[in-house]
Residue frames relative to the residue before (quaternion, step in Angstrom):
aa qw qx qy qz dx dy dz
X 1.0000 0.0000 0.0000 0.0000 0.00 0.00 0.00
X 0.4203 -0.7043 0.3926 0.4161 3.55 -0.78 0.71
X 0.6833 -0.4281 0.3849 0.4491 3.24 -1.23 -0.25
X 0.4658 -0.7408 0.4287 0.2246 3.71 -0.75 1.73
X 0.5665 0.4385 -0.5430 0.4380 3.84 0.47 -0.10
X 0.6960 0.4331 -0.3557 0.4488 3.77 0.49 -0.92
X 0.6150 0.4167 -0.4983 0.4471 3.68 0.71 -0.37
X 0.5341 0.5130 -0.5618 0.3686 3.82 0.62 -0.90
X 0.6555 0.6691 -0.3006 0.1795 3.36 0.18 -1.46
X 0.5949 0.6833 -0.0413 0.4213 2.84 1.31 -1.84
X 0.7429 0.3669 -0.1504 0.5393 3.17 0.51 -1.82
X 0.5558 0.6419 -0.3964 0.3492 3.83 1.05 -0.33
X 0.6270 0.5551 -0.1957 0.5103 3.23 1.39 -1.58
X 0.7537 0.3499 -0.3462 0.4354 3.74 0.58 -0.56
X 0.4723 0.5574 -0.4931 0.4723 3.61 0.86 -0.08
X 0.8948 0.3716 -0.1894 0.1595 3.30 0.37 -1.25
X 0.3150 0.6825 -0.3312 0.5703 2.59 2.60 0.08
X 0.5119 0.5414 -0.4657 0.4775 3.78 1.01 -0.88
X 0.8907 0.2585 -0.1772 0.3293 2.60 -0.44 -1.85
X 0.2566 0.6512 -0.5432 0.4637 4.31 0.67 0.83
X 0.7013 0.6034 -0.1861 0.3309 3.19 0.61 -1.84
X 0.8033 0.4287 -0.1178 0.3962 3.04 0.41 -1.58
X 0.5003 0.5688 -0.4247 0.4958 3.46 1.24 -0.87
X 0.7845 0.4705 -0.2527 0.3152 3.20 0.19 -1.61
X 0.5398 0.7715 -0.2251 0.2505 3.70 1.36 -0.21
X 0.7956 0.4148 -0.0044 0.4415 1.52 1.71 -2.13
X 0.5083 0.6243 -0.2851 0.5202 3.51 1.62 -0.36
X 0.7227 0.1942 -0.2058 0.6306 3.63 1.15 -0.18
X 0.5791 0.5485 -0.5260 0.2951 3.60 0.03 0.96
X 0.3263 -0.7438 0.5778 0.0808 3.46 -0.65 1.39
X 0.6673 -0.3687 0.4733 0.4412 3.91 -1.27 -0.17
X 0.4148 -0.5734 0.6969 0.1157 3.03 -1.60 -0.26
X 0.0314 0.7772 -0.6285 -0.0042 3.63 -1.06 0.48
X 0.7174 0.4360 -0.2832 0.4637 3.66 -0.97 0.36
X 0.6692 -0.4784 0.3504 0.4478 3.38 -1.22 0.66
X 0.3930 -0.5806 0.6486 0.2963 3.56 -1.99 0.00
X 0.2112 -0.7659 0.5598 0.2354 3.67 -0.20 0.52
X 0.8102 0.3113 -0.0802 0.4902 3.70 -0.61 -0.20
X 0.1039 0.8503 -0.5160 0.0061 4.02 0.83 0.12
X 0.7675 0.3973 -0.3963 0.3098 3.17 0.44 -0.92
X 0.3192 0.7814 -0.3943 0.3634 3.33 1.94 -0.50
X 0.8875 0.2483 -0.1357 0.3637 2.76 -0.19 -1.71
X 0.5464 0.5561 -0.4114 0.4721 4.10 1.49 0.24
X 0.4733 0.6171 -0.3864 0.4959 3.08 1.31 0.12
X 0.7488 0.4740 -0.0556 0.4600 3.21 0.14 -1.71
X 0.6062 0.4979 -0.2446 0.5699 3.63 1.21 -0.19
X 0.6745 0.3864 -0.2647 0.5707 3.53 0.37 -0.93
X 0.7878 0.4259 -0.2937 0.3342 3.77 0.62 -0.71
X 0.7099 0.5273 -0.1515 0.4417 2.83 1.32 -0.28
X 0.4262 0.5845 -0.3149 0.6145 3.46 2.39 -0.17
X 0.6359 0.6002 -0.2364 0.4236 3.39 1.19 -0.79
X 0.6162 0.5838 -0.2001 0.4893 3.03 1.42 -0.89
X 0.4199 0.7909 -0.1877 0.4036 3.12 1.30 -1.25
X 0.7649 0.3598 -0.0907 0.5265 3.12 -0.24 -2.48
X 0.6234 0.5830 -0.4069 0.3255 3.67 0.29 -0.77
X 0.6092 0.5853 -0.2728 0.4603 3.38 0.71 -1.34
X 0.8180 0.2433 -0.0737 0.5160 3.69 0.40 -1.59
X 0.5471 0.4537 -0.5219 0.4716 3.82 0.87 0.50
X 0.6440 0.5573 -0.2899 0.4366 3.69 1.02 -0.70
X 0.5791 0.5442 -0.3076 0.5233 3.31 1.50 -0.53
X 0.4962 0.5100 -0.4240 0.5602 3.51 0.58 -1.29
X 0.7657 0.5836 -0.2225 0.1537 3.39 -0.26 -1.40
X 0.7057 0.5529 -0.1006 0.4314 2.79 1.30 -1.23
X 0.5353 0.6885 -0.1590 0.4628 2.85 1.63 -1.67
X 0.8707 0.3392 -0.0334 0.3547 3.26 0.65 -1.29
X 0.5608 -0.6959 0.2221 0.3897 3.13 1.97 0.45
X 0.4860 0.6041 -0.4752 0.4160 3.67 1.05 -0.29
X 0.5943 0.6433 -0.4677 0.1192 3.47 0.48 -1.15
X 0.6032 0.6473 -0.2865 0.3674 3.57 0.53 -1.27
X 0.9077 0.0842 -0.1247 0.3916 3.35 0.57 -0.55
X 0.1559 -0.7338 0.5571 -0.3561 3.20 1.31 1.87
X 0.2260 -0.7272 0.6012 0.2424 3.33 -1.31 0.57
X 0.2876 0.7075 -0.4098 0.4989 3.56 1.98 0.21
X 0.6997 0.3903 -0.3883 0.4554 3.85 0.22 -0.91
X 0.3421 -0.7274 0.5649 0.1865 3.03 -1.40 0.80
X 0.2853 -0.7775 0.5237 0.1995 3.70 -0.76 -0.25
X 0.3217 0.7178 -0.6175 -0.0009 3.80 -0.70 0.51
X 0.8223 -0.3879 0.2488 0.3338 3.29 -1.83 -0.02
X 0.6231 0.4524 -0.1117 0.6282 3.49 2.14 -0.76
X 0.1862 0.7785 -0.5941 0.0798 3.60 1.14 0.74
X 0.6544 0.5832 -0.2382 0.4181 3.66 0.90 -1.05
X 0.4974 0.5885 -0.3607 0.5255 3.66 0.97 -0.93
X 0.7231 0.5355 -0.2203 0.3766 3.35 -0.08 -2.06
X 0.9401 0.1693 -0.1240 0.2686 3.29 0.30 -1.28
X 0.4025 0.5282 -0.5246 0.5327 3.11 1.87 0.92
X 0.6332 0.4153 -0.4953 0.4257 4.07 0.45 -0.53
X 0.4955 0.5556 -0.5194 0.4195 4.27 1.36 -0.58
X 0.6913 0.4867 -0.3252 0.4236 3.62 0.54 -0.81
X 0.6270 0.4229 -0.4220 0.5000 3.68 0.93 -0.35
X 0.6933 0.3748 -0.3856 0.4797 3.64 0.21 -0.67
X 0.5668 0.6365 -0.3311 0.4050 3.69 0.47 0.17
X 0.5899 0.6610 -0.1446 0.4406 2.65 0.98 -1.40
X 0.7902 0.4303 -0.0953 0.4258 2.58 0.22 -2.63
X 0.6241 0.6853 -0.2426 0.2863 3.71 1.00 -1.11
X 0.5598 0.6032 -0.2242 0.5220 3.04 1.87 -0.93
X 0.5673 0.4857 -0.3786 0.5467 4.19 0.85 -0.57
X 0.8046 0.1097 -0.2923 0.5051 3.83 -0.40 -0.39
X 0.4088 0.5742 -0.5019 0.5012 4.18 0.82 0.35
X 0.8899 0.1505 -0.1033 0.4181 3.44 -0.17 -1.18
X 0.6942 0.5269 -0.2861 0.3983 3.06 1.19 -0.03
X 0.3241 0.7315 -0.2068 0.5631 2.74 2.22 -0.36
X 0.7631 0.3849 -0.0612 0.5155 3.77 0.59 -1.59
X 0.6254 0.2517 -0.3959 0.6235 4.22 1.23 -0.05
X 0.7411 0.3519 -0.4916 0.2920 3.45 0.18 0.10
X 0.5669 0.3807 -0.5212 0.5119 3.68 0.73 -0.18
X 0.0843 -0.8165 0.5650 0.0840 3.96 0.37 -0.55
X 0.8271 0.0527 -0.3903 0.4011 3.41 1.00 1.40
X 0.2452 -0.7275 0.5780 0.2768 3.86 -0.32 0.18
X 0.4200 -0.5258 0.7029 0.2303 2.85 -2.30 0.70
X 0.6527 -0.4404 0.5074 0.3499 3.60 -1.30 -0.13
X 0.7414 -0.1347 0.0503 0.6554 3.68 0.59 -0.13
X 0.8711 -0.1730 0.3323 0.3177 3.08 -1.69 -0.65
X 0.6871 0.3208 -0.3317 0.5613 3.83 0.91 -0.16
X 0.6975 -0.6074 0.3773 0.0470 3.21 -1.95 0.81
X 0.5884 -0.6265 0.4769 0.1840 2.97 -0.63 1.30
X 0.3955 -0.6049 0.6009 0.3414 3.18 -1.18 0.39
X 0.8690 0.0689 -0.1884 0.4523 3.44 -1.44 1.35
X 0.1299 0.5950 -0.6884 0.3938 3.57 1.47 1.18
X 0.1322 -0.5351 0.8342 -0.0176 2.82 -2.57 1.16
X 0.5095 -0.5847 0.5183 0.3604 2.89 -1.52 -0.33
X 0.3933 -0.6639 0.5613 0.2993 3.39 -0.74 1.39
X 0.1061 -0.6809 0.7231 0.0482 4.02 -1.20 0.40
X 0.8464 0.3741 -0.1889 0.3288 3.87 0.51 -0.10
X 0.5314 0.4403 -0.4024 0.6015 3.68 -0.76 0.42
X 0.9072 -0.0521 0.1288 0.3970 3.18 -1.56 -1.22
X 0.7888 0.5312 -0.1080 0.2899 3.00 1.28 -1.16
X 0.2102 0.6769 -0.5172 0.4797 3.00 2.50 0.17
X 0.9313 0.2219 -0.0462 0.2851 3.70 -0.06 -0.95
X 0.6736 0.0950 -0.2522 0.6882 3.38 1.07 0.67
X 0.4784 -0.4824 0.6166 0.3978 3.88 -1.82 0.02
X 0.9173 0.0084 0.0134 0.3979 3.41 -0.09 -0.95
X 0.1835 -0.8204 0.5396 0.0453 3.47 0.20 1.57
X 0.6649 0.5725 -0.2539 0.4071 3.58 1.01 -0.87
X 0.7493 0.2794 -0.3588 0.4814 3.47 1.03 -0.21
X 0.3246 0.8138 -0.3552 0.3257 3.43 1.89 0.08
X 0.6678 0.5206 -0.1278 0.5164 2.93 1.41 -2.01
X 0.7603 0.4585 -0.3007 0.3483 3.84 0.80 -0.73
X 0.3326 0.7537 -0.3261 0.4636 3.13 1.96 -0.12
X 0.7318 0.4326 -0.0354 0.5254 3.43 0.36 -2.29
X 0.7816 0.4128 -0.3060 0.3536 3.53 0.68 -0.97
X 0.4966 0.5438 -0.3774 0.5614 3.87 1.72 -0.32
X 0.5534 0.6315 -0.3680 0.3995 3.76 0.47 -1.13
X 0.6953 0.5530 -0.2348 0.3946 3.23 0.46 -2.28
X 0.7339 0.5017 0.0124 0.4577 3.28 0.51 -1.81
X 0.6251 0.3171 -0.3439 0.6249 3.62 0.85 0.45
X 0.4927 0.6018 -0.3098 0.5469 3.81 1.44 -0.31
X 0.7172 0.3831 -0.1389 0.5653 3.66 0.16 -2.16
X 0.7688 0.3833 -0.3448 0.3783 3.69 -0.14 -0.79
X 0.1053 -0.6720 0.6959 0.2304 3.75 1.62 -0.89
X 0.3960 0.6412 -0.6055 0.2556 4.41 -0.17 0.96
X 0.3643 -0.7360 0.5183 0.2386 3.56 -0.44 0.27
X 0.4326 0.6313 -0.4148 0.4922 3.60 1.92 -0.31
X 0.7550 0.4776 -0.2264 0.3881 3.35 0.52 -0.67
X 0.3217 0.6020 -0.5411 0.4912 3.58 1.57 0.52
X 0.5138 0.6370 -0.5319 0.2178 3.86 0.45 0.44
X 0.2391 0.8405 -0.3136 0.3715 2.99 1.86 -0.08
X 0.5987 0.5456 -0.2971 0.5056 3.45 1.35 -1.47
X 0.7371 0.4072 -0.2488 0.4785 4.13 0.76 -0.90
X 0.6955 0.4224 -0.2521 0.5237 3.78 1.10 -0.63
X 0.7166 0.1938 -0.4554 0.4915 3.44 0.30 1.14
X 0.7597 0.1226 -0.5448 0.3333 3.14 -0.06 1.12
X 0.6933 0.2851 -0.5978 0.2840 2.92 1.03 1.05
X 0.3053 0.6897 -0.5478 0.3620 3.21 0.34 1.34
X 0.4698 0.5583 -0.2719 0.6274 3.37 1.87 -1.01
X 0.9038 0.1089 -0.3290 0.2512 3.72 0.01 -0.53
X 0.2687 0.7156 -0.5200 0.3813 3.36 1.87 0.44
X 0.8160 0.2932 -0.2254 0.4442 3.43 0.79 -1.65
X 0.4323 0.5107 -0.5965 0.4432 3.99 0.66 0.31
X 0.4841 0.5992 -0.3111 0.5567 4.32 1.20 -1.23
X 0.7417 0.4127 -0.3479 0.3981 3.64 -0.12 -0.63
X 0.7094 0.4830 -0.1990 0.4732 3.14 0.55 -1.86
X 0.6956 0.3425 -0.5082 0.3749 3.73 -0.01 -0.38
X 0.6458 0.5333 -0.4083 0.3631 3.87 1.04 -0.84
X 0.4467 0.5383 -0.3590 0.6179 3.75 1.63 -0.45
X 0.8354 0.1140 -0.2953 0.4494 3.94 0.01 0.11
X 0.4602 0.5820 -0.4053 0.5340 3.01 0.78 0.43
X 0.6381 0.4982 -0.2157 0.5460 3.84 1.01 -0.81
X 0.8661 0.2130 -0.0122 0.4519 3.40 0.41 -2.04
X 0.0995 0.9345 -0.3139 -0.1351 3.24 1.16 -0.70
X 0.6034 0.2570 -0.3362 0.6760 3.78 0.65 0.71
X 0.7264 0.3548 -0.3706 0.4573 3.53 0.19 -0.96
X 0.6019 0.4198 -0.4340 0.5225 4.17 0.29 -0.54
X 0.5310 0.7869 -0.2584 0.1788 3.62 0.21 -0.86
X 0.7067 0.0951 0.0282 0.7005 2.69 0.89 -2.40
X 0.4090 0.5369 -0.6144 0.4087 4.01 1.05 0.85
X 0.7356 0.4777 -0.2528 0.4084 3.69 0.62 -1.13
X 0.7459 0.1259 -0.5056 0.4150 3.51 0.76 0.13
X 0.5163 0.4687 -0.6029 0.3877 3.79 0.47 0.22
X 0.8424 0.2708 -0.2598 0.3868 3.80 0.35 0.23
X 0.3231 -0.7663 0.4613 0.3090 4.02 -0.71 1.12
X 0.8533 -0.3055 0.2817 0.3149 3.20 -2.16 0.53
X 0.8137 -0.3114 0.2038 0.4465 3.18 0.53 -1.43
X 0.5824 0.4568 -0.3209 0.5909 2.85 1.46 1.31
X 0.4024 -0.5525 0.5471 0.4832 3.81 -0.44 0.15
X 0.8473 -0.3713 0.3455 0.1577 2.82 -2.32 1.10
X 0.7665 0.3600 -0.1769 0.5015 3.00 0.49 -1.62
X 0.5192 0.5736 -0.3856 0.5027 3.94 0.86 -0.03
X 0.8103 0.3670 0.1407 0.4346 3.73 0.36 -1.38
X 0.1608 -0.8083 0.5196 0.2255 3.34 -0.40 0.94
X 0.7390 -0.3404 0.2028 0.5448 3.61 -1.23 0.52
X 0.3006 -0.6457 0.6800 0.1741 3.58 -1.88 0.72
């Protein structure tokens, strides 16, 4: 296990990366108009992903406060150190198309339906992937089921595919809306990787 002052630290910095995010969301999030296609999708993908949430910032609390370590949640192997330096890379890494993900669209809708005078964003993050922002929540559960070494965090196993069918839920309401322009954006650009990484979705 690494060394628990540097994990406090650590786990501090990603909270506060969270909690960056969200401000910034929330100061740039506009309504929504038009039907929700897929609801239960996207109540799905919500709840699992609040969950995901609390995890992060109960493990902190936790940590912070010394109890963590001896959770009967933490797991233990011979490669504790391994694990929870590559958790810190996917974190890390998870943060670049996350936050970068959130200054280049530079506004939110309230859910899943469109904004009056929504376009398609083509630039920043989104030159090179559709959905950097659930990319980052991908890398940033992984990371965090690594660093924390928590078996809670095997929810990971339910939050990708439904992230896969939130963003299968999006995209059709995005061609439905734009239809030619989203189209030939979605195949010149991958799911949640760059192009050149990923073969066509």
């Amino acid at each position: 296990m690494l060394n628990l002052l540097f994990m406090k630290v650590f786990a501090g910095i990603i909270v506060a990366c969270f909690a960056f995010g969200v401000q910034h969301a929330v100061r740039h999030r506009r309504g929504g108009t038009g039907a929700i296609s897929q609801k239960p999708v996207a109540l799905v993908f919500g709840i699992v992903a609040l969950v995901l949430i609390f995890l992060v910032i109960a493990h902190t609390v936790l940590l912070l406060s010394n109890i963590y370590p001896d959770m009967s949640f933490i797991f233990s192997t011979p490669v504790d150190l391994v694990l929870q330096i590559i958790g810190i890379v996917l974190i890390c890494g998870s943060m670049v198309p996350g936050l970068w993900g959130i200054l280049s669209l530079g506004e939110f809708t309230a859910d899943i339906r469109l904004a009056e005078g929504h376009r398609v964003v083509k630039t920043g993050a989104y030159r090179w992937m559709r959905h950097p922002l659930y990319a980052g929540l991908i890398f940033w559960c992984a990371g965090s089921l690594l660093f924390f070494k928590s078996f809670l965090f095997l929810i990971l196993v339910v939050l990708v595919p439904a992230i896969y069918l939130e963003v299968k839920a999006e995209e059709k309401s995005l061609i439905e809306a734009f239809g030619e322009e989203y189209e030939s954006y979605r195949t010149s650009t991958g799911m949640f990787f760059p192009k050149i990484l990923v073969g066509r979705h």
